[in-house]
C-alpha positions, 0 to 999 in steps of 0.5 A: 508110685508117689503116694505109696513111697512118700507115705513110706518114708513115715512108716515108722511112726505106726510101728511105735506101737508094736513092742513087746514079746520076741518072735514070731508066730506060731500058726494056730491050725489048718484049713478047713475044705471051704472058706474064704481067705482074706488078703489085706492090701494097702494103697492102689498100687497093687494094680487092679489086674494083679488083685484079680489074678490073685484071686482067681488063681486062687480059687481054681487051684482051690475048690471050694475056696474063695478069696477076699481082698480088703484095701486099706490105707497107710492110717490103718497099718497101726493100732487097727493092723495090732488089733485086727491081727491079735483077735480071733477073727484075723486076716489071713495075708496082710501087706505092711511097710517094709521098715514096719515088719520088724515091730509086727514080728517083734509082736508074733503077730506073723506066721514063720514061712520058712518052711516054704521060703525056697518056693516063695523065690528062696535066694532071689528074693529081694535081699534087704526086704528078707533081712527087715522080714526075717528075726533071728535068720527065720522069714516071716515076711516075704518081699512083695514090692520096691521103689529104689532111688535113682539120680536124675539129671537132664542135658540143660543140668548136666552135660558131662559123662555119667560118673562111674565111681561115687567119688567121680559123682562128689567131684562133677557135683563140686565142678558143676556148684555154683552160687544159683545151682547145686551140683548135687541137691543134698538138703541136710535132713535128707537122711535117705540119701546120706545112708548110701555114703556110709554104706559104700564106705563100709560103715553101717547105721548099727549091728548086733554083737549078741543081744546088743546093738552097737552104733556104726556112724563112728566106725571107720567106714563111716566116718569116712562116708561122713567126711565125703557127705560134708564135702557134697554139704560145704562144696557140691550144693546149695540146699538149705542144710536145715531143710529135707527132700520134700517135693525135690522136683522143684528145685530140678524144675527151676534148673537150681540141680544138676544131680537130684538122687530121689525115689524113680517115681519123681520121675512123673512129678518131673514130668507133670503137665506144667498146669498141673495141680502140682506142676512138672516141667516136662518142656525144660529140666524134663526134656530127655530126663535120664538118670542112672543108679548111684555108683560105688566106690570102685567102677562098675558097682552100685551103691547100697542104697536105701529103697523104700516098699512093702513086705507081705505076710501070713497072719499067725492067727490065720484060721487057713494057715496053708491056704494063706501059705498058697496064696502067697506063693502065687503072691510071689509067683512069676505070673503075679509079680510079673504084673507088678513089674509091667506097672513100674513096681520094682518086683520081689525076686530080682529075676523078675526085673526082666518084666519092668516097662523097657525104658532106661530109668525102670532099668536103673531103679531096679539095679538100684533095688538089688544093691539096696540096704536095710535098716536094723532090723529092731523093732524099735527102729522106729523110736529112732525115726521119730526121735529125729536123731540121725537128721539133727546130726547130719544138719550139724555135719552140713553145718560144718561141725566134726564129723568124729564128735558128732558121730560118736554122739550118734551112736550113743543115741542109736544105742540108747533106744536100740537096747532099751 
């Protein structure tokens, strides 16, 4: 899963280039009683068997039917995606990033699913990618699979009880910080692991009053998750406050972390062949590596946090409006997702977690996804990755500043390019 979530976190960059009308599609016709249906997939991590039970569901369920699935990259979901679903000559299904959705519904380049979200999971569908699928409370891309963040730790970085309330974690990492090694690894531009303080306080990156948007790191809540975020800056690491989360396990490796909050597929880059092209150390920090889902305020609950992943839709375009609706049910149905979950994939309905491989860190990373949290579902959410906004703050909370004044510029800025 590295290569798919890595590339996920800068997926907002492509959906600058979707803007325009509000929502969504409107399918263009029926099918007719043969044809071939195109599913565009991105990536490898859609396991080989799942592609071919995709397909030959399909086509035993519909005679005279074939199906056809095209790989493409993470380069391709930009203007080729906008290009491809605008003609004539569109694709039926297509897989894009979970924060990316709203920049192509935005665009009615998706076809509405509503009328068969019950039998697409309904409820069970995982809840944050419905929210960044959907505008103005209608679907129009489905769940397809997650990666969420868990915290790592091993026997030689920490050897205390699993903290069991978020401000328990704060305080083993200040107990466990010393001049060589963070308690917990907190680099200041690692915005993906400061979105969980906010969210667990009550606060939220920003809301819709209306047809407006309206900042939330200065509500309340979130300062109150700031000013903890500052004490794990000043008290409980040592990363660099200018500096992101790339390649995390180094530091886990040199022994430097006690707690690295990161995507569970760190979890092989941890445990890399310590000769390998990008070595692990699966002898040292590595040895009986556990990890656990971050907790929340109160003990017993999971913090939101922020899970990374792909959604999949139904082109408005689509020339086989129903039989791109069928593909996705069997896309979405227990048999397929079960085979996602069996290869590490967090799957899209929550009750399929039970498929997931049967080791302690899957288990962890799927309480995690079924706690996650979106981002605003704005079609210019990606303006405000790029802008590197919510990076420069945190940076100026880890370097001390305050924590109100920063956030209250925050805010202005979010809502600047929110409501533009």
């Amino acid at each position: 899963m590295k290569k798919t979530l890595g590339a996920l976190s800068l997926l907002g960059a492509s959906a600058l280039l979707l803007s325009g009308c509000a929502g969504g599609g409107t399918p263009t016709g029926g099918s007719a009683e043969t044809g071939d249906l195109t599913v565009w997939l991105v990536g490898t991590d859609t396991p080989q068997d799942a592609r071919d039970y995709l397909k030959k569901t399909f086509e035993d369920q519909n005679d005279g039917w074939t199906l056809t699935i095209e790989e493409k990259t993470w380069a391709d979901t930009g203007e080729a995606y906008v290009a491809a679903l605008s003609s004539n000559d569109a694709p039926d299904i297509v897989e894009v990033g979970n924060t990316q959705a709203p920049g192509f519904i935005s665009q009615g380049l998706f076809a509405d699913l509503s009328g068969i979200q019950d039998d697409l999971g309904g409820d069970d569908m995982l809840t944050s990618f419905v929210d960044l699928g959907s505008e103005d409370g209608t679907l129009y891309a489905a769940p397809y699979y997650a990666g969420s963040r868990v915290v790592f730790y091993s026997p030689a970085s920490y050897s205390g009880e699993v903290p069991t309330t978020l401000a328990d974690y704060v305080k083993a990492g200040i107990d466990g910080t010393t001049a060589t090694k963070s308690g917990i690894y907190a680099p200041g531009k690692d915005w993906y692991n400061a979105l969980p303080y906010i969210w667990a306080n009550g606060g939220e990156i920003a809301t819709l009053d209306g047809e407006k948007w309206v900042g939330g790191f200065s509500s309340e809540g979130g300062i109150a998750g700031l000013t903890m975020l500052q004490d794990v800056y000043a008290n409980a690491t040592i990363a660099p406050a200018d500096s992101d989360e790339t390649d995390p396990q180094v530091p886990f490796c040199a022994g430097e972390v006690g707690f690295l909050s990161a995507p569970a597929w760190v979890k092989w880059s941890i445990l890399a062949a310590a000769d390998a092209e990008a070595p692990g150390c699966p002898d040292e920090a590595g040895k009986d590596l556990a990890a656990f889902a971050l907790p929340g305020m109160s003990a017993g609950e999971v913090a939101p946090v922020f899970a990374g992943g792909s959604n999949i839709a139904v082109a408005a375009k689509s020339d086989a409006q129903d039989k791109a609706q069928a593909a996705l049910e069997i896309i979405l149905s227990e048999g397929y997702q079960k085979i996602l979950a069996e290869n590490g994939l967090i799957p899209a309905r929550t009750s399929f977690a039970q498929y997931l491989p049967d080791d302690a860190i899957t288990a962890e990373a799927a309480k995690a996804a079924a706690s996650s949290k979106a981002v605003p579902a704005s079609p210019k959410w990606a303006e405000v990755e790029s802008a590197g906004v919510i990076k420069d703050a945190l940076v100026k909370i880890a370097q001390g500043g305050d924590v109100t004044e920063i956030a209250t510029a925050l805010d202005g800025q979010i809502e600047a390019i929110l409501n533009s």
